[in-house]
Biopython code that builds the backbone (N, CA, C, O; Angstrom):
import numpy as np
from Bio.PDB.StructureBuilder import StructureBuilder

atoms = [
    (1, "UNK", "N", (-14.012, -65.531, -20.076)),
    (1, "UNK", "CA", (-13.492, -64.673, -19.037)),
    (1, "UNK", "C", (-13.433, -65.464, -17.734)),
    (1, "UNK", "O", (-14.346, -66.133, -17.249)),
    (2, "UNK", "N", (-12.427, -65.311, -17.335)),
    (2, "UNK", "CA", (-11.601, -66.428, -15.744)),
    (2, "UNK", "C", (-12.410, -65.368, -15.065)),
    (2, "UNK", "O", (-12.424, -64.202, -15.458)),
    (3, "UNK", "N", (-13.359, -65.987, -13.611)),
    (3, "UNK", "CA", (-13.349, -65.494, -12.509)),
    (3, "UNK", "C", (-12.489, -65.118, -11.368)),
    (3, "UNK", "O", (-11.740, -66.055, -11.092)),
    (4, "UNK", "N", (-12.291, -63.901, -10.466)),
    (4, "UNK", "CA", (-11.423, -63.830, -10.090)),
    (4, "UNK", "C", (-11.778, -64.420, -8.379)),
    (4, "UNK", "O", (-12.845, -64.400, -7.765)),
    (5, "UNK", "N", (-10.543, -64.874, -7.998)),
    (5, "UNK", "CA", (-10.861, -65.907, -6.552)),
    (5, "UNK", "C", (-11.210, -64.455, -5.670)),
    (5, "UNK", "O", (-10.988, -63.246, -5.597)),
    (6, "UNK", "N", (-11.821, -65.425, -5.169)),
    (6, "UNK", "CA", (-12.670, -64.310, -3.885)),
    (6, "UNK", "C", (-11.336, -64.860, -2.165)),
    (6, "UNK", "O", (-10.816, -65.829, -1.612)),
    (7, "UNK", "N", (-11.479, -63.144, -2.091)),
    (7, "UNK", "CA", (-10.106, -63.031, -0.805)),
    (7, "UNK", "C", (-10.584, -64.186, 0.563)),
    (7, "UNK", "O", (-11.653, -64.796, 0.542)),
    (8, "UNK", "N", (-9.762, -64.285, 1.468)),
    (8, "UNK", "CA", (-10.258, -65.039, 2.012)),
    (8, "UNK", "C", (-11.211, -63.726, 3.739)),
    (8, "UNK", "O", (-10.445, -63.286, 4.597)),
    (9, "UNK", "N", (-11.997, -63.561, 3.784)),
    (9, "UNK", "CA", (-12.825, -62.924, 4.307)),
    (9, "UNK", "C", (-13.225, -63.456, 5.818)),
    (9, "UNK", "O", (-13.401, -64.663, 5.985)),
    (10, "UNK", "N", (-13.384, -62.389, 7.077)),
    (10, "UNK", "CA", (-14.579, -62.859, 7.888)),
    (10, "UNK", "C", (-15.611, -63.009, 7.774)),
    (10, "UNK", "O", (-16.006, -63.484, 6.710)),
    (11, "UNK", "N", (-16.524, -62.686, 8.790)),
    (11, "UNK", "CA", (-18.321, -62.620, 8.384)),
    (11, "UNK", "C", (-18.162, -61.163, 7.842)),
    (11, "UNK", "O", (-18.896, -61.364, 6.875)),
    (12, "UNK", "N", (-17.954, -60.431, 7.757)),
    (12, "UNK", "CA", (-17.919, -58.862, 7.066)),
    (12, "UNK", "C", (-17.888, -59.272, 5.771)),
    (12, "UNK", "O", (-16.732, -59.559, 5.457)),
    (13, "UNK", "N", (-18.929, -59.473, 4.587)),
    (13, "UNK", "CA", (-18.704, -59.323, 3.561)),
    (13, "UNK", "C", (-19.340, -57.999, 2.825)),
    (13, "UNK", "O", (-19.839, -57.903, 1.704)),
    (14, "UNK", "N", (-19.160, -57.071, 3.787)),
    (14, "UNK", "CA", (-19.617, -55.471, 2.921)),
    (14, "UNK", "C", (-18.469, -54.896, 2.377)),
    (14, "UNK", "O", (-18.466, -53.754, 1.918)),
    (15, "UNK", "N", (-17.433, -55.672, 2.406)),
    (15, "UNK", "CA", (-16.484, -54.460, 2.007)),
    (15, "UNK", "C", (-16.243, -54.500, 0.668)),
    (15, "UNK", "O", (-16.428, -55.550, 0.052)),
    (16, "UNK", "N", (-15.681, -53.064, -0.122)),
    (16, "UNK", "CA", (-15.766, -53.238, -1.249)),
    (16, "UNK", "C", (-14.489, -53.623, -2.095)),
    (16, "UNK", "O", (-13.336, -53.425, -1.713)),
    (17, "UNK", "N", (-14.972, -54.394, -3.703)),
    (17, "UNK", "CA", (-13.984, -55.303, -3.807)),
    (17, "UNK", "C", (-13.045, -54.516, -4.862)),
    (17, "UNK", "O", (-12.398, -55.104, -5.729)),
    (18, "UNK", "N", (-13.050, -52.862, -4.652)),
    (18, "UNK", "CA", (-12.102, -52.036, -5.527)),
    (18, "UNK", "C", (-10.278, -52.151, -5.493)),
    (18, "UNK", "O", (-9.429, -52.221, -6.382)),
    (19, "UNK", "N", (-10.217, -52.126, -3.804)),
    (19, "UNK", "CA", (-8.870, -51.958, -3.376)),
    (19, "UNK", "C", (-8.041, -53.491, -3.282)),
    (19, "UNK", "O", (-6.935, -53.760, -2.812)),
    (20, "UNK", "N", (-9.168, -54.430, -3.996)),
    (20, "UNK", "CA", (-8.277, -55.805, -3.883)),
    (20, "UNK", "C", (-8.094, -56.157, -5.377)),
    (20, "UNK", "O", (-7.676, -57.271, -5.693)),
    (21, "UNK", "N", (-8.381, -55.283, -6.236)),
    (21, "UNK", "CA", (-8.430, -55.106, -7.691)),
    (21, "UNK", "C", (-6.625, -54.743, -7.994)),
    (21, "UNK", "O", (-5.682, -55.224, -8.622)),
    (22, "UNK", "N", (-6.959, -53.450, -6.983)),
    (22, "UNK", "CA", (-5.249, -52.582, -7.680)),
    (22, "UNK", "C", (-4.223, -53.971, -6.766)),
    (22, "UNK", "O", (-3.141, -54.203, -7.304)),
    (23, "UNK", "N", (-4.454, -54.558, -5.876)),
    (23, "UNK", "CA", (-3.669, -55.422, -5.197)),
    (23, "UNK", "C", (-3.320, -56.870, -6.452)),
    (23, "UNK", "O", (-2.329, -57.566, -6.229)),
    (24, "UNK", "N", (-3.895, -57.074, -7.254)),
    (24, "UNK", "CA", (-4.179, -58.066, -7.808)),
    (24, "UNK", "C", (-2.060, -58.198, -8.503)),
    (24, "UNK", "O", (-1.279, -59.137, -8.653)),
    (25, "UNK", "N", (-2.000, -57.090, -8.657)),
    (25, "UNK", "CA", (-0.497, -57.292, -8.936)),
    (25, "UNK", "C", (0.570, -57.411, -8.249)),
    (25, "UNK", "O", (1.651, -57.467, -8.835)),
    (26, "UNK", "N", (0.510, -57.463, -7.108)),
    (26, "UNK", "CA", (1.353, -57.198, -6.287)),
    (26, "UNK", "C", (1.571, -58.978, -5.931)),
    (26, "UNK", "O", (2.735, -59.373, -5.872)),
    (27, "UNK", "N", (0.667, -59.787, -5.752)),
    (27, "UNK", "CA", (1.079, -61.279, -5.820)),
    (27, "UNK", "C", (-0.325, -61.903, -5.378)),
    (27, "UNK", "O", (-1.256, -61.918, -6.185)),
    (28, "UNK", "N", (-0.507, -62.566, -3.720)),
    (28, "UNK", "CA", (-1.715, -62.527, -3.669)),
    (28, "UNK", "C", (-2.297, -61.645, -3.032)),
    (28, "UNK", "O", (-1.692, -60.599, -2.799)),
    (29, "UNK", "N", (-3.658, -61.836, -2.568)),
    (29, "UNK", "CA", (-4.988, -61.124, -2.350)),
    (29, "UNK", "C", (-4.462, -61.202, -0.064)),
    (29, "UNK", "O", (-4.146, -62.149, 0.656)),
    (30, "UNK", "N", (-4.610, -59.977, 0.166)),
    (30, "UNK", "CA", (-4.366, -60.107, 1.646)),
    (30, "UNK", "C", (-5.458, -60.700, 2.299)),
    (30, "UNK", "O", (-6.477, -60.792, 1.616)),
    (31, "UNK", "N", (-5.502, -61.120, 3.437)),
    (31, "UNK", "CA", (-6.110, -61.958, 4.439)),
    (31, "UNK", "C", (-6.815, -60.771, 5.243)),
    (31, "UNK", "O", (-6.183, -60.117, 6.072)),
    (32, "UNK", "N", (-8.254, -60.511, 4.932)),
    (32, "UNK", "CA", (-9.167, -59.483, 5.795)),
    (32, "UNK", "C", (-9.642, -60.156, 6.736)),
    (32, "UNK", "O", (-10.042, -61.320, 6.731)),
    (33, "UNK", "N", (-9.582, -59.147, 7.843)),
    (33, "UNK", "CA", (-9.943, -59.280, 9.253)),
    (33, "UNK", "C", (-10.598, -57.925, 9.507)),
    (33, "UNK", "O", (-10.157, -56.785, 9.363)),
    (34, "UNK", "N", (-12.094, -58.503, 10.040)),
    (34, "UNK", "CA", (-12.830, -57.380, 10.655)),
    (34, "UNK", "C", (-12.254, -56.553, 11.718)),
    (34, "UNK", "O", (-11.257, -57.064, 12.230)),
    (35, "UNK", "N", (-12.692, -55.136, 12.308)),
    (35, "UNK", "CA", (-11.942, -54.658, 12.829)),
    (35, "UNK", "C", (-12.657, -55.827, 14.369)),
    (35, "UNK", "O", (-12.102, -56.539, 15.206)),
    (36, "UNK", "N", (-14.084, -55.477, 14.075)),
    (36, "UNK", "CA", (-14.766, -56.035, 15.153)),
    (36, "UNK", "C", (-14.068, -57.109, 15.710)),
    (36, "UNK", "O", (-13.829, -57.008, 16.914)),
    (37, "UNK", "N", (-13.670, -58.141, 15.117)),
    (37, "UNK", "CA", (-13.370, -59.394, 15.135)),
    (37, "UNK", "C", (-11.677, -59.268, 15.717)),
    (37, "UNK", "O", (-11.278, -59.957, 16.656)),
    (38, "UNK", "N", (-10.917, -58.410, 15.081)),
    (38, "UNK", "CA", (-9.246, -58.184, 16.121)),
    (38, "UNK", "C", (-9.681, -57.621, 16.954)),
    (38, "UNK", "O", (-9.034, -58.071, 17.900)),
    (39, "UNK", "N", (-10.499, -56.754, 17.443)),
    (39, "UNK", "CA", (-10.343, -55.955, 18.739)),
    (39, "UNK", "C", (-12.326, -56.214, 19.644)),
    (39, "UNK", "O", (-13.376, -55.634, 19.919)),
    (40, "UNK", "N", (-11.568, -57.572, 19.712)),
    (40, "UNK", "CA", (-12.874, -58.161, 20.819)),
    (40, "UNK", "C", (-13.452, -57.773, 21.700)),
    (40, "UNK", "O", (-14.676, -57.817, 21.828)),
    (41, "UNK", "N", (-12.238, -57.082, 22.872)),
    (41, "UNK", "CA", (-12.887, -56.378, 24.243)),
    (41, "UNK", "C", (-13.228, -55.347, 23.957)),
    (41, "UNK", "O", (-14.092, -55.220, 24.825)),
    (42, "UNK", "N", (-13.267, -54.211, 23.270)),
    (42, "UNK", "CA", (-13.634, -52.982, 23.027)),
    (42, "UNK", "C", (-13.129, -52.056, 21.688)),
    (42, "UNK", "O", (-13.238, -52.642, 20.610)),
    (43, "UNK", "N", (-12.710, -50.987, 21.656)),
    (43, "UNK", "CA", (-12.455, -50.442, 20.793)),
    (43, "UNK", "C", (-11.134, -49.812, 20.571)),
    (43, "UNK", "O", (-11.077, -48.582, 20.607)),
    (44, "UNK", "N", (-10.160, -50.446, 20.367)),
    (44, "UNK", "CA", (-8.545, -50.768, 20.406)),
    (44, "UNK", "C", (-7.931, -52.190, 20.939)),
    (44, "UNK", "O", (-8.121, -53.057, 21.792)),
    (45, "UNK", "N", (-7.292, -51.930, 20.139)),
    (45, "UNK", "CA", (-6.148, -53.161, 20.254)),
    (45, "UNK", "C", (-4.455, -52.638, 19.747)),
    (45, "UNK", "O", (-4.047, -51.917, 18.837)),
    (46, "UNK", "N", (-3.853, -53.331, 20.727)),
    (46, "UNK", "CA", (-2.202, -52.987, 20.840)),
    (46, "UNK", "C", (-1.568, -53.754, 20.128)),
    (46, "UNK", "O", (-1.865, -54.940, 20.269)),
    (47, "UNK", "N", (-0.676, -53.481, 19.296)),
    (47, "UNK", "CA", (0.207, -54.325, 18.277)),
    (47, "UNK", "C", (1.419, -53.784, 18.667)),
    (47, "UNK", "O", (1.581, -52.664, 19.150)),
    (48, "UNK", "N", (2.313, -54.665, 18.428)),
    (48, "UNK", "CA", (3.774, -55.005, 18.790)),
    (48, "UNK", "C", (4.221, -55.504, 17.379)),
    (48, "UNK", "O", (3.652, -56.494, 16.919)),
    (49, "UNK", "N", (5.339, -54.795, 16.564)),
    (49, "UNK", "CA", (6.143, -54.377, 15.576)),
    (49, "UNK", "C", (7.231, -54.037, 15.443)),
    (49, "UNK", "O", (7.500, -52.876, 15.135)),
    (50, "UNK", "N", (8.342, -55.161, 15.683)),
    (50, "UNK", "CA", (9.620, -55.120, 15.699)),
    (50, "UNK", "C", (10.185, -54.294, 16.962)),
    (50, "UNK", "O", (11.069, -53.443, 16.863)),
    (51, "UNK", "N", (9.623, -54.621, 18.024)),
    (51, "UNK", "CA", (9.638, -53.941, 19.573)),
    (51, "UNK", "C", (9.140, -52.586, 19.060)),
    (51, "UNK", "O", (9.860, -51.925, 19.808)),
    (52, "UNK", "N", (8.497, -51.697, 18.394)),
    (52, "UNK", "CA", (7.967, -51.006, 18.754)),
    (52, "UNK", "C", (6.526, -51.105, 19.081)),
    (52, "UNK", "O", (6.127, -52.239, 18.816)),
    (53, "UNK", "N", (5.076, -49.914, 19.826)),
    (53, "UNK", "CA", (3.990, -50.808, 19.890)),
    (53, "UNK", "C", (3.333, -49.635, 19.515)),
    (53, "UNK", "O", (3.643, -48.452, 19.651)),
    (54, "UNK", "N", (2.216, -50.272, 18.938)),
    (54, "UNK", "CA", (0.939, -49.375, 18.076)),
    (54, "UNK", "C", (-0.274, -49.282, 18.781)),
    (54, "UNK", "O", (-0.724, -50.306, 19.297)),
    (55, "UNK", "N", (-0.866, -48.228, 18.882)),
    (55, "UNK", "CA", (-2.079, -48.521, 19.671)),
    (55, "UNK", "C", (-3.474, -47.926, 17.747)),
    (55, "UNK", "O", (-3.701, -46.907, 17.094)),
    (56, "UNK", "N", (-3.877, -49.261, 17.746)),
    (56, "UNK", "CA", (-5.014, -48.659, 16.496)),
    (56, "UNK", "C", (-6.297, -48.597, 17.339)),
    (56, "UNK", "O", (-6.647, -49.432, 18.174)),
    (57, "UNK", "N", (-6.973, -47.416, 16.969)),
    (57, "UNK", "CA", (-8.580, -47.403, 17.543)),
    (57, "UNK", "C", (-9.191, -46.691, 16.870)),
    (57, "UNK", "O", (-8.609, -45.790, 16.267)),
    (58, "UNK", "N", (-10.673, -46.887, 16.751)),
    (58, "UNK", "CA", (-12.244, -46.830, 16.323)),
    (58, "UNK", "C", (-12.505, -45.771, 16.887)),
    (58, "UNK", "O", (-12.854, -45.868, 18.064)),
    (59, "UNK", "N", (-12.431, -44.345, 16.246)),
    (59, "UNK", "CA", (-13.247, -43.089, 16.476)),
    (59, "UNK", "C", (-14.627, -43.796, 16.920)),
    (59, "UNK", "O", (-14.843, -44.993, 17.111)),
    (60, "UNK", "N", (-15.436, -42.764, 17.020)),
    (60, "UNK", "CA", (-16.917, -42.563, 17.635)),
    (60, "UNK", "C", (-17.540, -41.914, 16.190)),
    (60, "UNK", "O", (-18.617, -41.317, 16.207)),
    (61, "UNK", "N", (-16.804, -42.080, 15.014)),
    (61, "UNK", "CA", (-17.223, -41.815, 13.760)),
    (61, "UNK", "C", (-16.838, -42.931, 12.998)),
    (61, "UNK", "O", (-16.861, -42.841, 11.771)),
    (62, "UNK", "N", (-16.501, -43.928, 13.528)),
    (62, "UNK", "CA", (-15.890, -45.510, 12.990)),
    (62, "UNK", "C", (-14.753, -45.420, 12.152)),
    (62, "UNK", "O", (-14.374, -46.307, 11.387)),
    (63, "UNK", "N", (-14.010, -43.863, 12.396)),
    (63, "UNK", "CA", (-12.547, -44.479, 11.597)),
    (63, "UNK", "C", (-11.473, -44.516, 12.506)),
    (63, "UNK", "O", (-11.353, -43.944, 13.590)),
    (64, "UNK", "N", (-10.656, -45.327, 11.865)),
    (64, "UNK", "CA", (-9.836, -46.178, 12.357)),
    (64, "UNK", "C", (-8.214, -45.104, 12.496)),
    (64, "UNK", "O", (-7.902, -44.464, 11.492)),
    (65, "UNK", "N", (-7.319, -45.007, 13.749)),
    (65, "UNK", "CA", (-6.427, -44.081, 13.747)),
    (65, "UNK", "C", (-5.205, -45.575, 14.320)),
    (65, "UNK", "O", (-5.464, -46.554, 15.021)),
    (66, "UNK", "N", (-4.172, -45.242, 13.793)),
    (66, "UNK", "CA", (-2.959, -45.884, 14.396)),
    (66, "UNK", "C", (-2.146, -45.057, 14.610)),
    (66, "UNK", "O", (-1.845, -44.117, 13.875)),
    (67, "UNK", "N", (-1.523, -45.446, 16.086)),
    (67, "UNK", "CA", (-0.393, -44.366, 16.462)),
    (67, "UNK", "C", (0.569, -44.909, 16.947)),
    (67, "UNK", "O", (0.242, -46.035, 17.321)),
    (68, "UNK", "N", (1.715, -44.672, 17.159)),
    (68, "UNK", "CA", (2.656, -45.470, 17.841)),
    (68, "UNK", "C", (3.182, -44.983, 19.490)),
    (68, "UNK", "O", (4.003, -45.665, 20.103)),
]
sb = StructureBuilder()
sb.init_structure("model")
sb.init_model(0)
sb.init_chain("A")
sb.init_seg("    ")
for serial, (resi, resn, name, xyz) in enumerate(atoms, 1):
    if name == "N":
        sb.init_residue(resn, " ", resi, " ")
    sb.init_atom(name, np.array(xyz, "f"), 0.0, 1.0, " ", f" {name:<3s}", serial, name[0])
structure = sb.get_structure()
């Protein structure tokens, strides 16, 4: 039995390795980034997407909302 390559990860290695299972077909394994680690100064960060812009942020219950 082949081991399967491990994604390429930040320091966050809690996350679990279910949802990179069903990905396994799709081609490769995506590139995880902590949230901590994109959004340095605080709790949001602004993304820009084909001129439109996203604001994603960290409830006060740690989930994560994107809006445009």
């Amino acid at each position: 039995m082949s081991k399967e390559p491990e994604p390429n990860r930040s320091e966050d290695t809690s996350l679990p390795n279910a949802p990179l299972r069903r990905l396994q077909g799709v081609g490769s394994i995506p590139k995880i980034i902590s949230f901590a680690e994109l959004c340095r100064c605080g709790d949001e960060v602004w993304i820009e997407n084909d001129g439109a812009i996203y604001r994603l942020r960290r409830t006060r219950q740690g989930k994560l909302i994107l809006t445009k």
